[in-house]
C-alpha positions in Angstrom: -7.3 0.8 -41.6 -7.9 1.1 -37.7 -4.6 1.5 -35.5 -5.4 -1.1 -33.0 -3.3 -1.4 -29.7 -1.1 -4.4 -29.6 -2.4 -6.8 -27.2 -1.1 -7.5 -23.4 0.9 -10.5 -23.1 0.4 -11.8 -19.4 2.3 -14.5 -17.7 1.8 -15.8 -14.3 4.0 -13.7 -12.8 3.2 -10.1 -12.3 6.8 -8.8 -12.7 8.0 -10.4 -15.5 4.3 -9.5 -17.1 5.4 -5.8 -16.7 8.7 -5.9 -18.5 6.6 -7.7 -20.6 4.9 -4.7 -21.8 7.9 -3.9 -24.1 8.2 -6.9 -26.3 10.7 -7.8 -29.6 13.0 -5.4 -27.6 16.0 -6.4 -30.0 14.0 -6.2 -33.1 11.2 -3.7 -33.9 9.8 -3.3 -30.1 6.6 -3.2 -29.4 5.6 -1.0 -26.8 2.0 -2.3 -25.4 1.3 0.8 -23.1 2.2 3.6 -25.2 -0.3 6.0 -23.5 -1.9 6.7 -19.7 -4.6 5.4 -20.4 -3.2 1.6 -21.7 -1.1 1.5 -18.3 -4.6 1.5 -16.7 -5.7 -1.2 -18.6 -2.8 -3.1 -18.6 -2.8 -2.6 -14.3 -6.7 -3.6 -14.3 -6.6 -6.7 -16.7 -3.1 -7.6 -13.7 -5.7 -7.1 -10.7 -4.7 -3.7 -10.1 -7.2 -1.0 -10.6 -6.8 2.7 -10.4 -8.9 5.1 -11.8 -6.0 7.4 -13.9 -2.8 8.0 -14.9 -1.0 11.0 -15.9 2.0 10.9 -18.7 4.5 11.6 -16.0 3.4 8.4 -13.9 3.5 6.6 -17.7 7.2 7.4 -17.7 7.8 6.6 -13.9 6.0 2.8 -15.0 8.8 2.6 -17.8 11.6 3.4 -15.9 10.4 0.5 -13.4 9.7 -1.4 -16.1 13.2 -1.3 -17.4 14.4 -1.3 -14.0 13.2 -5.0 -13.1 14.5 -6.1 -16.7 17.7 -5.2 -16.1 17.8 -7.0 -13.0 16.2 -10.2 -14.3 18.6 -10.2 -17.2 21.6 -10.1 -14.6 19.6 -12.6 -12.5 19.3 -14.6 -15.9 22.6 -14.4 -17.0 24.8 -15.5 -13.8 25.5 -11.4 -13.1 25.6 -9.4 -10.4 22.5 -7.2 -9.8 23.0 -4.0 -11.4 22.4 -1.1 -8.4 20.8 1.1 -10.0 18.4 -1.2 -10.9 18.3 -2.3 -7.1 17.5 1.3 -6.5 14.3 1.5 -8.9 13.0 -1.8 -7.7 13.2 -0.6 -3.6 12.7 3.0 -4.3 9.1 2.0 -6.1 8.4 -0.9 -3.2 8.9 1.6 -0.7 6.4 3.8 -2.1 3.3 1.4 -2.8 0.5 1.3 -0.1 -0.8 -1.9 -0.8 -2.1 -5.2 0.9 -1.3 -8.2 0.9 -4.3 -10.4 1.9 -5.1 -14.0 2.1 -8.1 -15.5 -0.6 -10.7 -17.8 1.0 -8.8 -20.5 -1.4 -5.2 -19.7 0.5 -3.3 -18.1 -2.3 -2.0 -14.3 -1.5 -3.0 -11.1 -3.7 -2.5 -7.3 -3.5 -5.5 -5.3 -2.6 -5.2 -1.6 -3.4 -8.1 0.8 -2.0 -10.3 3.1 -4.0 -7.9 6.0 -3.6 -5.0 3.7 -4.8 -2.5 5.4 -7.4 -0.3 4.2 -10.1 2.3 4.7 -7.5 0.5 1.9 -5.4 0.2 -0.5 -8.6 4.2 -0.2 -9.3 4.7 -0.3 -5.5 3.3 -4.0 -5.8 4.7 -4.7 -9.0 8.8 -4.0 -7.3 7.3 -6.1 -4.7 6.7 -8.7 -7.1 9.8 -8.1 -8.7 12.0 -8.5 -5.1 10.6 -11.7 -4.2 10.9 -13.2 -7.8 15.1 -11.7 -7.9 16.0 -12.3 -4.1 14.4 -15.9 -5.4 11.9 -16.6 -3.0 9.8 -18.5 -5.3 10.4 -22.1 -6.7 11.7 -21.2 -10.2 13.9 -19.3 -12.5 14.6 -16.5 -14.2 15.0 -17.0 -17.8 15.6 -14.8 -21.0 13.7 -15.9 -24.3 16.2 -17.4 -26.8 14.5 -15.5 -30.0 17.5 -13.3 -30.9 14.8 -10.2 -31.5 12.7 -10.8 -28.5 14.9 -11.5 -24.8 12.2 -11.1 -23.0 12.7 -12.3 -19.1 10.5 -14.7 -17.9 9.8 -16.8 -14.7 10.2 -20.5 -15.4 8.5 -23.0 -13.0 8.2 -25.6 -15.5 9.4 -29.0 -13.5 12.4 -29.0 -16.0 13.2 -25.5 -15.6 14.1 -25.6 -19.5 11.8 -23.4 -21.0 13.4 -21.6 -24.3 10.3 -19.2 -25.1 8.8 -16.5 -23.4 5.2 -17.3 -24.8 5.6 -21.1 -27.3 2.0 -19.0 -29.3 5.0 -15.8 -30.8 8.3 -16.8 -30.0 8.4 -19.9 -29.7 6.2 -20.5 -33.1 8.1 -18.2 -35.1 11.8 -20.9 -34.2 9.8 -23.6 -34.9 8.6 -22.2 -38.4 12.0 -20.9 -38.8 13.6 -24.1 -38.2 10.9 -25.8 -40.8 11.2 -23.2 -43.7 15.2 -23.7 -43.6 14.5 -27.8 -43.6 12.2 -27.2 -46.5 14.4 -24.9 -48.6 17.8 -27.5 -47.6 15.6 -30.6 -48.7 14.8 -28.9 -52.0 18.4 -27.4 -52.9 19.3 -31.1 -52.2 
């Protein structure tokens, strides 16, 4: 039996990806960057490479990670921003020394240097986080309905009515919910 590492589940948007890094948080969670070493991969596979990560700087991700779900839940759910939340999100964007440049095909990414930290990475990850919450962005913050999952994510679907997180786990497991309980009314029937 091999104890493989769940995999990353990444979205379009950087900050939503990031709190996706906890998932099934109302069931039996899921953390997918238990260790330093995962939070490097999970920054690198995001555009974001640094070369290490110390446990400390693990728990400083987390706490921004839980910082910017908060906030999206609020922003989700109609509510007011939560400050504390507010102050993780700025706190961490005030930090980050990153760039934004302009690609030859005229989207925008982050460039971090070669002596770029974790604390840069987050630092563009709050960034992410403020312009998707103050909505600059042509979308909407959504939670996932699946009562164990409530996961935030960024809808830009023309509709805006998006009901999963990700249709391949979430939004698979309603529908085969939904057919099981068909099957099993058809038969009592």
């Amino acid at each position: 039996m091999t104890d493989r590492l769940p995999e990353f589940r990444l979205g379009s948007v950087l900050a939503t990806s990031f709190t996706g890094t906890l998932s099934e948080r109302h069931g039996d969670a899921i953390e997918r960057i238990p260790t330093p070493g995962r939070l490097v991969d999970w920054l690198q596979v995001s555009g974001l490479d640094v070369q290490s990560c110390t446990s400390t700087q693990l728990e400083r991700a987390r706490a921004l990670r839980e910082a910017i779900h908060t906030a999206a839940t609020a922003v989700a759910q109609h509510e007011h921003l939560p400050a504390s939340a507010v102050e993780v999100i700025n706190d961490f964007s005030a930090q980050g020394r990153a760039t934004s440049v302009l690609t030859p095909d005229g989207t925008q990414r982050w460039q971090l240097n070669r002596q770029s930290s974790v604390t840069d990475a987050l630092g563009v990850i709050a960034a992410d986080a403020i312009s998707i919450l103050a909505g600059e962005r042509d979308g909407i913050l959504a939670l996932c309905e699946s009562p164990t999952c409530q996961a935030a994510f960024f809808d830009s679907s023309q509709s805006r009515s998006r009901r999963w997180c990700e249709m391949n786990t979430c939004g698979n497991r309603a529908k085969k919910a939904r057919f099981h309980a068909s099957r099993a009314r058809n038969a009592s029937a």
